[in-house]
C-alpha positions as CSV (number, residue, x, y, z in Angstrom):
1,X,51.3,-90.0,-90.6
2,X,49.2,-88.8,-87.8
3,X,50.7,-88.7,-84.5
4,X,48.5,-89.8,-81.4
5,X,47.3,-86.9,-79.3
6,X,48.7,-87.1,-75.7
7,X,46.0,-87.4,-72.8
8,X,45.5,-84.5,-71.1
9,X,46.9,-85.7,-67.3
10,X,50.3,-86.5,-69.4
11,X,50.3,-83.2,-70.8
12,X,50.1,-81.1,-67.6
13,X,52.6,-84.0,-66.1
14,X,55.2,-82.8,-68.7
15,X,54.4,-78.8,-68.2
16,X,54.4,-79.1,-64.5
17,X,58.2,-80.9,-64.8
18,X,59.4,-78.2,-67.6
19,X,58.2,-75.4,-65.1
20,X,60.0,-77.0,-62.3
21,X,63.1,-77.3,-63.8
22,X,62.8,-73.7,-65.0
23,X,62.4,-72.4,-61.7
24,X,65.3,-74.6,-60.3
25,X,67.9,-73.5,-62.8
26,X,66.8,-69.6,-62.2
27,X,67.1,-70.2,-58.7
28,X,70.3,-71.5,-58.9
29,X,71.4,-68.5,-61.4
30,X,70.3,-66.0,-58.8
31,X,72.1,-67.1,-55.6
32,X,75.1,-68.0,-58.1
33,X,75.5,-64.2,-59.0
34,X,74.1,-63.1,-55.7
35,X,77.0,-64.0,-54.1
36,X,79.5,-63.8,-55.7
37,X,81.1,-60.5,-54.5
38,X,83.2,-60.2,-51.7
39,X,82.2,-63.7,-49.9
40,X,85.0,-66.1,-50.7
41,X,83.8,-69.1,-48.5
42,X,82.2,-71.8,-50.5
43,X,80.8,-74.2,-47.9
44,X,77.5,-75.0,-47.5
45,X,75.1,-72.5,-46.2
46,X,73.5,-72.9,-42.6
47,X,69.7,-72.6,-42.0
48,X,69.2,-69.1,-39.9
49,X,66.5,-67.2,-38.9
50,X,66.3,-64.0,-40.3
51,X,68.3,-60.8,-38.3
52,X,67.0,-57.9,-40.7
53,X,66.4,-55.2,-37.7
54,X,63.1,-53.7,-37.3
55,X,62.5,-51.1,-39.9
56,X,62.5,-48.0,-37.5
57,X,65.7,-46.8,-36.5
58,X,69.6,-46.8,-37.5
59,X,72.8,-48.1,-37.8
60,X,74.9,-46.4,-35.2
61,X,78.8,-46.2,-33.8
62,X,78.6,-47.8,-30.6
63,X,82.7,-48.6,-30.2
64,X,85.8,-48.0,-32.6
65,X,89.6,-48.2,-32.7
66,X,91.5,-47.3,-35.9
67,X,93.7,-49.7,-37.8
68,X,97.6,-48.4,-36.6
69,X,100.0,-50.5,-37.8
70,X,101.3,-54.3,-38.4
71,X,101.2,-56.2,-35.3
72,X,105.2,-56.9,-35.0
73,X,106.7,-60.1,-35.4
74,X,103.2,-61.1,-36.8
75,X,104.4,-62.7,-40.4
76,X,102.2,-65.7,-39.6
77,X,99.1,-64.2,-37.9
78,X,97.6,-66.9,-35.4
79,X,96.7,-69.5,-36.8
80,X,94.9,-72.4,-35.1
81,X,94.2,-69.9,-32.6
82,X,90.7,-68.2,-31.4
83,X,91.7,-64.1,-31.0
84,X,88.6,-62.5,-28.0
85,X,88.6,-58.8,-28.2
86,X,87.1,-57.2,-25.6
87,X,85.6,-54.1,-26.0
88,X,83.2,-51.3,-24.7
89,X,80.1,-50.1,-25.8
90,X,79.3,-46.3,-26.0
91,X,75.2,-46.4,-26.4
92,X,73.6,-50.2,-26.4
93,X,70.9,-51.1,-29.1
94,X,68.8,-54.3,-30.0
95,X,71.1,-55.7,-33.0
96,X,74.5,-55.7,-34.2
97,X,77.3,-55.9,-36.7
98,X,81.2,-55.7,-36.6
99,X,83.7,-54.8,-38.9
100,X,86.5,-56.6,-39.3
101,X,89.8,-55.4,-41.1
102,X,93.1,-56.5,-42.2
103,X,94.1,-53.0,-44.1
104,X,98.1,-54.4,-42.6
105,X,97.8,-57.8,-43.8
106,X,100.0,-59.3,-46.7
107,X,98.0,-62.2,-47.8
108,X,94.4,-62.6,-47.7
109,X,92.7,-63.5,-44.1
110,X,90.7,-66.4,-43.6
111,X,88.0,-66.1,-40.8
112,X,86.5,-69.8,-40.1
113,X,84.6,-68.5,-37.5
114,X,83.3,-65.6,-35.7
115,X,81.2,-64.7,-32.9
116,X,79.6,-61.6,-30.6
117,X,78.4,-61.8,-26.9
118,X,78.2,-59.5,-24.2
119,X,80.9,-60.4,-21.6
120,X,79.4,-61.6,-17.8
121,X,81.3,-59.3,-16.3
122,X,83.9,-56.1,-17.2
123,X,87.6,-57.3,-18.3
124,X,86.5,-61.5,-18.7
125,X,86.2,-63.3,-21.4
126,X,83.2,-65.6,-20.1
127,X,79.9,-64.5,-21.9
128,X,76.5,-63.8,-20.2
129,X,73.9,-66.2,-20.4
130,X,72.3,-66.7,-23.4
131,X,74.2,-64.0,-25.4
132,X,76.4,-65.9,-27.3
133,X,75.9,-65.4,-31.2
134,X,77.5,-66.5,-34.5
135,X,78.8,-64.3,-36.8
136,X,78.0,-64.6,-40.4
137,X,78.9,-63.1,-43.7
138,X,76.5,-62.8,-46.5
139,X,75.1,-65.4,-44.7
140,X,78.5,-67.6,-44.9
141,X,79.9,-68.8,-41.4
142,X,83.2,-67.6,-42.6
143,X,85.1,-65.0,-44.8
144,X,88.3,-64.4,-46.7
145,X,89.2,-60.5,-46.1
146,X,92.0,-60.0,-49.0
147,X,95.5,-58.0,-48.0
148,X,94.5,-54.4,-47.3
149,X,90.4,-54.7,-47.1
150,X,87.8,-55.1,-44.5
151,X,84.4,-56.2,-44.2
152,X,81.4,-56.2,-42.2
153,X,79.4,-58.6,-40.6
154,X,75.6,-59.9,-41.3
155,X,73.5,-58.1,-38.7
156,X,72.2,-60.2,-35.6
157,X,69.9,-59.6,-33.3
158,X,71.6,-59.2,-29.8
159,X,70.4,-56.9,-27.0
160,X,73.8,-54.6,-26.3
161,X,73.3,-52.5,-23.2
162,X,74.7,-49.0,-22.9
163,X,78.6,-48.8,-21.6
164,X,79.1,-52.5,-21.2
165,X,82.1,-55.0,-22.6
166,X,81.5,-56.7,-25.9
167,X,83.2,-60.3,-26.9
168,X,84.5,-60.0,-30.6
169,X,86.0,-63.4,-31.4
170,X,88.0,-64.3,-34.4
171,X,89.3,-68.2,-35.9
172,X,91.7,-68.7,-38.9
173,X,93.1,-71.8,-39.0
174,X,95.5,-70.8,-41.6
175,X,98.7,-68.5,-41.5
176,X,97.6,-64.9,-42.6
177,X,100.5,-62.7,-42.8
178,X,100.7,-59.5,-40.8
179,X,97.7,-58.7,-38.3
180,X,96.0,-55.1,-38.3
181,X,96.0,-53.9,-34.9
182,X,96.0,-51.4,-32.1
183,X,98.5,-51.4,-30.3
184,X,97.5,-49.4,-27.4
185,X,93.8,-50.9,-26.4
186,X,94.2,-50.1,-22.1
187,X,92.0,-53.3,-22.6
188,X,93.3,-57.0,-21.3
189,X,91.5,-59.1,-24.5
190,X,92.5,-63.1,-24.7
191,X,93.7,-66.0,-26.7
192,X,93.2,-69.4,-26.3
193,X,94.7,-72.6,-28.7
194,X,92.1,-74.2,-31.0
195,X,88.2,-72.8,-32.1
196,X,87.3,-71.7,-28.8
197,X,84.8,-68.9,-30.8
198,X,81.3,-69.9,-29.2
199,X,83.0,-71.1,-25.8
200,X,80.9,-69.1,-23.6
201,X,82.4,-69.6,-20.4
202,X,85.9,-68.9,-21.6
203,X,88.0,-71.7,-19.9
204,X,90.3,-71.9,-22.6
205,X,91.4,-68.2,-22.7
206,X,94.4,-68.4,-21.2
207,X,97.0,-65.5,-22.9
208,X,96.1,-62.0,-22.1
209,X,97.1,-59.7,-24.5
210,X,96.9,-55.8,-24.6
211,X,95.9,-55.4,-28.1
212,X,92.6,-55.2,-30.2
213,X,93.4,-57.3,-33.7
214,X,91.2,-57.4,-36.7
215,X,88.4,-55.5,-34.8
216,X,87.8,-52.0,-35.9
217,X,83.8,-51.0,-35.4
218,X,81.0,-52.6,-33.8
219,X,77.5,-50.7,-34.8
220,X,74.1,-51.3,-32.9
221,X,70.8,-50.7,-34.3
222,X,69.3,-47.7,-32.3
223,X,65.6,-46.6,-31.9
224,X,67.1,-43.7,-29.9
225,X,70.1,-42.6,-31.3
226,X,71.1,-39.3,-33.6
227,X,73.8,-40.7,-34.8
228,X,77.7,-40.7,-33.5
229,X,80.6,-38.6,-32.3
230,X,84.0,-39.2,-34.0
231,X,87.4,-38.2,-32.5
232,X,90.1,-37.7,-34.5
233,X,92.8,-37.7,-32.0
234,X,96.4,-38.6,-30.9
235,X,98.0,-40.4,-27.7
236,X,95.6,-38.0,-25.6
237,X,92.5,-39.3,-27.2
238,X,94.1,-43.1,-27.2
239,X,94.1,-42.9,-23.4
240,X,97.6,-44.6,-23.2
241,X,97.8,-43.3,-19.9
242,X,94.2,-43.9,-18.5
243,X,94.1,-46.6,-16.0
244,X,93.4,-50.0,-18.2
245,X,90.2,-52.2,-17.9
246,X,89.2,-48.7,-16.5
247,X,87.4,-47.1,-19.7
248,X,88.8,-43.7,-18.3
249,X,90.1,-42.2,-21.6
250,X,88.4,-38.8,-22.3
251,X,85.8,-40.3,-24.9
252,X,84.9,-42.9,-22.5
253,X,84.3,-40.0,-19.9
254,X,82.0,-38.0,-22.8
255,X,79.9,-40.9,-23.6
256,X,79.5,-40.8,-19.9
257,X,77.7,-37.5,-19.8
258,X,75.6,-38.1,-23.3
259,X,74.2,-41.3,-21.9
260,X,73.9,-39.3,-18.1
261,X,73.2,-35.6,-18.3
262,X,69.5,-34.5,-18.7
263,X,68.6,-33.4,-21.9
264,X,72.1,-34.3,-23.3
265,X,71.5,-35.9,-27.0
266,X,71.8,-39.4,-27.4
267,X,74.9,-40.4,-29.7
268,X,77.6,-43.1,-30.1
269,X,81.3,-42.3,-29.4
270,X,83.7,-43.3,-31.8
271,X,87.3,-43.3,-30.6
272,X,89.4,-42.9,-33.5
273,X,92.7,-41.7,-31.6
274,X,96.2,-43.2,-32.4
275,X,99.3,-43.1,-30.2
276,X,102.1,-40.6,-31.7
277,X,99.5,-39.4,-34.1
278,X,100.2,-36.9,-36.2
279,X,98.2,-34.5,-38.2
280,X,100.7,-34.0,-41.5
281,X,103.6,-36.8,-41.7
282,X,102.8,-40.8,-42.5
283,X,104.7,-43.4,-40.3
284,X,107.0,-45.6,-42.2
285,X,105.9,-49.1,-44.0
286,X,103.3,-49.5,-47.0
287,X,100.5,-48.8,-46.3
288,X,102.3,-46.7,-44.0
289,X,101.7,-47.1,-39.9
290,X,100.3,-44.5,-37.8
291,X,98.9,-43.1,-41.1
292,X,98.4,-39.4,-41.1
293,X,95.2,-37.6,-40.2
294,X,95.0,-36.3,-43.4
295,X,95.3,-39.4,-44.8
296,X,93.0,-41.7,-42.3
297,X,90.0,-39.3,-41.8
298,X,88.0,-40.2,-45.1
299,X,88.6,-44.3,-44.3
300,X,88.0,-43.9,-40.2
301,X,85.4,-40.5,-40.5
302,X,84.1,-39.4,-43.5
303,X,82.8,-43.0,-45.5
304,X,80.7,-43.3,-42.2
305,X,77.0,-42.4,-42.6
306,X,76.2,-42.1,-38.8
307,X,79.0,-39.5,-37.8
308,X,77.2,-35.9,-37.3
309,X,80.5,-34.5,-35.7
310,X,84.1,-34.9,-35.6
311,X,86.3,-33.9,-32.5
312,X,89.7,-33.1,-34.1
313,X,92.6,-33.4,-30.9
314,X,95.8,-33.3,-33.0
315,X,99.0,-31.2,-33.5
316,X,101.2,-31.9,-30.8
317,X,103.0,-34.6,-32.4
318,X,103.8,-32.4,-35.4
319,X,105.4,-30.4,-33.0
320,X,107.5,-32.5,-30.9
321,X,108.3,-35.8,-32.7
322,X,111.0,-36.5,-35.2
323,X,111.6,-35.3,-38.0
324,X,110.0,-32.0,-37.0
325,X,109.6,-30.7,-40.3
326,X,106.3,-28.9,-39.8
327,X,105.9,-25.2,-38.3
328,X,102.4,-23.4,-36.9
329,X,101.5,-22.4,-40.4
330,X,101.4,-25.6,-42.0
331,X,99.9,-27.5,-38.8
332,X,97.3,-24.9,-39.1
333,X,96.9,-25.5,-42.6
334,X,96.6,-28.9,-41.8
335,X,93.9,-28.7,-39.4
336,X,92.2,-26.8,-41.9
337,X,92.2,-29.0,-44.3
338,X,90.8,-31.8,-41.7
339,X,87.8,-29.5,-41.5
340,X,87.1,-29.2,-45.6
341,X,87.4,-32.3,-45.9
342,X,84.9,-33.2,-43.5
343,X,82.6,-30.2,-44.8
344,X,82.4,-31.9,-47.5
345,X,80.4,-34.6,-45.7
346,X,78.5,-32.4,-44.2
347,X,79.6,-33.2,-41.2
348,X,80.6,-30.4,-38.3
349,X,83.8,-29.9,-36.7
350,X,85.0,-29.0,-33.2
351,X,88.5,-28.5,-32.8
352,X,90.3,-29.1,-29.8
353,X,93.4,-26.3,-28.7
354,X,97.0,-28.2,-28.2
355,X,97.6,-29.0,-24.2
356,X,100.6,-27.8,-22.1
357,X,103.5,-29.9,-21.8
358,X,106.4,-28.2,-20.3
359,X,108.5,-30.8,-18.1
360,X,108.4,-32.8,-20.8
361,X,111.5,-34.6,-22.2
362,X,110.5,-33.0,-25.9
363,X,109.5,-29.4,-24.8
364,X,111.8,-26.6,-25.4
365,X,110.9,-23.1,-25.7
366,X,111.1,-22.7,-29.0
367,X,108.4,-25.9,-29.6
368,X,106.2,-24.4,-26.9
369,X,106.2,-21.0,-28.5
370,X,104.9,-22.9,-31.3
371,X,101.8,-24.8,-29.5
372,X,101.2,-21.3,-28.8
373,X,101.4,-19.5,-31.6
374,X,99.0,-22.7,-33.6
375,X,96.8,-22.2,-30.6
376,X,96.3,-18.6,-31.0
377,X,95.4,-19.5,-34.7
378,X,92.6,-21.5,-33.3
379,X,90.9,-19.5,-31.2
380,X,91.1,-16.7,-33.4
381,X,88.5,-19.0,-35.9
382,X,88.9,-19.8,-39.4
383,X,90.4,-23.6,-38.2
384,X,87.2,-25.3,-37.2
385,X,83.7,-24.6,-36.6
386,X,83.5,-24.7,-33.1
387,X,86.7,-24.2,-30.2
388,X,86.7,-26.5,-26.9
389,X,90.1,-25.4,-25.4
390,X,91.4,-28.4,-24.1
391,X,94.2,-26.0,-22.9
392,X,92.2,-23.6,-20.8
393,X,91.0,-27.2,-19.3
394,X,93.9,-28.7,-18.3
395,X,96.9,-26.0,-17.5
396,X,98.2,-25.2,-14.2
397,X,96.8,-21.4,-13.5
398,X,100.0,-20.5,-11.7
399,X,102.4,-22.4,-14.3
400,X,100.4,-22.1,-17.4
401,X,102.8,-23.9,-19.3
402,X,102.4,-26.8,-17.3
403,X,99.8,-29.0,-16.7
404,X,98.3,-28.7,-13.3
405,X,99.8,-31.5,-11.2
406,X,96.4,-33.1,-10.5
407,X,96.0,-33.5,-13.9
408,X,99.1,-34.8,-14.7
409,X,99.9,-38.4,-15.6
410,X,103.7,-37.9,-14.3
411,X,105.1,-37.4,-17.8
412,X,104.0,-33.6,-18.3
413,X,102.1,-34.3,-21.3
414,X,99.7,-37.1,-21.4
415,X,97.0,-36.4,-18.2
416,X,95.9,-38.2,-15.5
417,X,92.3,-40.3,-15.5
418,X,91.2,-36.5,-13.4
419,X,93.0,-34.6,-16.4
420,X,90.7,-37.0,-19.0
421,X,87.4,-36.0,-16.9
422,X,88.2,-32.2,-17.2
423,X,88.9,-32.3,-21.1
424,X,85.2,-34.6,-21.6
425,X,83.6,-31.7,-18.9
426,X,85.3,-28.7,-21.0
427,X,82.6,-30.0,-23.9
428,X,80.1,-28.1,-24.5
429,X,77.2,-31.1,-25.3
430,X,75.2,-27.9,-26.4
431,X,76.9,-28.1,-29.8
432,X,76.5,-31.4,-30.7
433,X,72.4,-30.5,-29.7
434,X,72.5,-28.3,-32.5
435,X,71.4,-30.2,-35.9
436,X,72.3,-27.9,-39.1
437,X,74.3,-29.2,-40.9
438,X,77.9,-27.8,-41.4
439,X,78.5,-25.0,-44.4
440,X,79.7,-26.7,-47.4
């Protein structure tokens, strides 16, 4: 039996369809497996505009604070509530992204909602005109961060000016187990009850709070930039005696002179100092708080691709804080070891010498014979690749154990907002002008 022939408009009818559905199921394979890694929201997508930067330039370190420890008494997280970190910028670009972390948290963290602005004014939480923008992730409006990850936003195209406050606002409307924070921002940042993300005159703010949670990097795409400066520090790079809202820590006072000094190279400053810091010895908990140096600089340093230095300000602690267990040699070693590692990178390293604290409740003679003796190691060469001597910088000339009183905070160890500006002018910003790379 002979079957009819099928007209020729019905035939390309039927191929048209059959190509149509082909392309719709591939379509929906590709997204399907496109997104499938790491972006745990499943609600609809929202139309956007494309952020992809222009193609010259970088990603670049405009602002940082490491991860320190579980916020206490923070079994629940916050939710219902909107979390504004405020936050300030080193070097400004024309588009950004910000990582987000909850390395401290027990139970995965779901972010609704997220936003980035630049503040109207220094210390507020109301936003400028028109720079209020939505944060997305893999083009989601929200992510789930699981217990002991981070992740970083989309990029979106915002105009970030040099040394001005950023608004980094967080939603989960869930419980979230322990918050990742740091503790010791000298900031004022801001909560308010319900998703206030993308309230850009900042009415509902209400708490004050002088922590940064979640927040741990914000980059900026750069035209200008050669990269960033990271400092691997203690208490004295924290700035936890710096006058808050003032930005008067000694990073803040060496971004100063990058972005002011003629001829000085143009880099981001990455503050990666934690209060009682220590260069050998963990803090207690799992994963431990106030991690080691040792044991943070490959997370916080090393995996990033912009850093072309590292400014290691560390020892102290080992010296004077319980349990005490180290001596000069193994700080030394220690310091060392900070430097191969970052070798390894690539990546130079200038090493800071440990400051005079006599007068201080923890100094004895023995200890300070040991600052000493680890200083003397330092200068001597062999411990990093280039010396600032933070010491020379900062001790009283006719008490040299002592720092001099106009650089003193009152506690004989941690200086003053004038003892912060002498340790950022002891820099030499010829070394960071200086482009080979570090011996591997």
């Amino acid at each position: 039996m002979t079957v009819p022939s099928m007209p020729r408009r019905a035939a390309f009818a039927v191929l048209a369809a059959l190509v149509a559905v082909v392309a719709l199921v591939s379509t929906a394979i590709f997204v399907g497996v496109g997104r499938g890694a790491g972006v745990l929201d499943t609600r609809p997508r929202e139309r956007h505009d494309p952020v992809a930067p222009a193609t010259t330039g970088s990603w670049v370190g405009t602002w940082s604070a490491s991860a320190a420890a579980a916020e206490p008494n923070s079994y629940q997280g916050y939710p219902g509530m909107s979390i504004r970190n405020v936050l300030h910028t080193s070097i400004g670009g024309n588009s950004v992204r910000v990582h987000l972390s909850n390395l401290y948290g027990t139970r995965p963290l779901s972010i609704t909602h997220a936003s980035v602005a630049v503040a109207a004014a220094p210390s507020t939480p109301s936003a400028a005109s028109g720079t209020m923008r939505r944060l997305t992730f893999g083009e989601r409006t929200g992510v789930t961060i699981p217990a002991g990850r981070s992740v970083v936003s989309d990029a979106v195209r915002l105009t970030v000016p040099d040394a001005a406050d950023l608004l980094v606002t967080t939603y989960s409307p869930t419980p979230s187990g322990s918050v990742t924070y740091h503790p010791h921002a000298r900031q004022t940042s801001y909560l308010a009850r319900g998703d206030r993300t993308e309230d850009a005159f900042g009415l509902g703010y209400t708490e004050q709070s002088p922590y940064w949670r979640y927040v741990t990097a914000v980059d900026v795409w750069s035209k200008e930039a050669q990269g960033s400066v990271a400092v691997l520090g203690d208490s004295i790079t924290d700035g936890i005696t710096s006058t808050a809202g003032a930005n008067h820590r000694w990073p803040d006072y060496l971004a100063t002179r990058l972005r002011a000094e003629p001829g000085a190279p143009r880099y981001g400053v990455l503050n990666q100092g934690i209060s009682g810091n220590q260069v050998l010895t963990d803090g207690p908990g799992f994963p431990p708080d106030n991690p080691a140096a040792l044991n943070r600089i490959t997370r916080e340093v090393l995996s990033r691709g912009d850093v072309r230095t590292v400014i290691v300000e560390l020892g102290i602690n080992d010296i004077i804080r319980p349990p005490r267990k180290a001596n000069a040699r193994q700080i030394v070693d220690g310091l060392r070891r900070l430097t191969e590692l970052a070798h390894s990178r690539g990546i130079k390293v200038v090493g800071g010498t440990l400051t005079p604290f006599e007068g201080h409740r923890g100094c004895t003679p023995r200890l300070n014979a040991m600052r000493q003796q680890v200083n003397r190691e330092i200068r001597a060469g062999g411990v990093f690749d280039v010396v600032v001597d933070f010491d020379r910088a900062l001790r009283d000339p006719s008490a040299p154990q002592r720092l001099r009183p106009e650089y003193d905070s009152g506690d004989h160890l941690h200086p003053s907002d004038r003892g912060y500006e002498a340790m950022a002018r002891a820099f030499d910003l010829d070394i960071l002008r200086q482009t080979r790379d570090a011996t591997l």
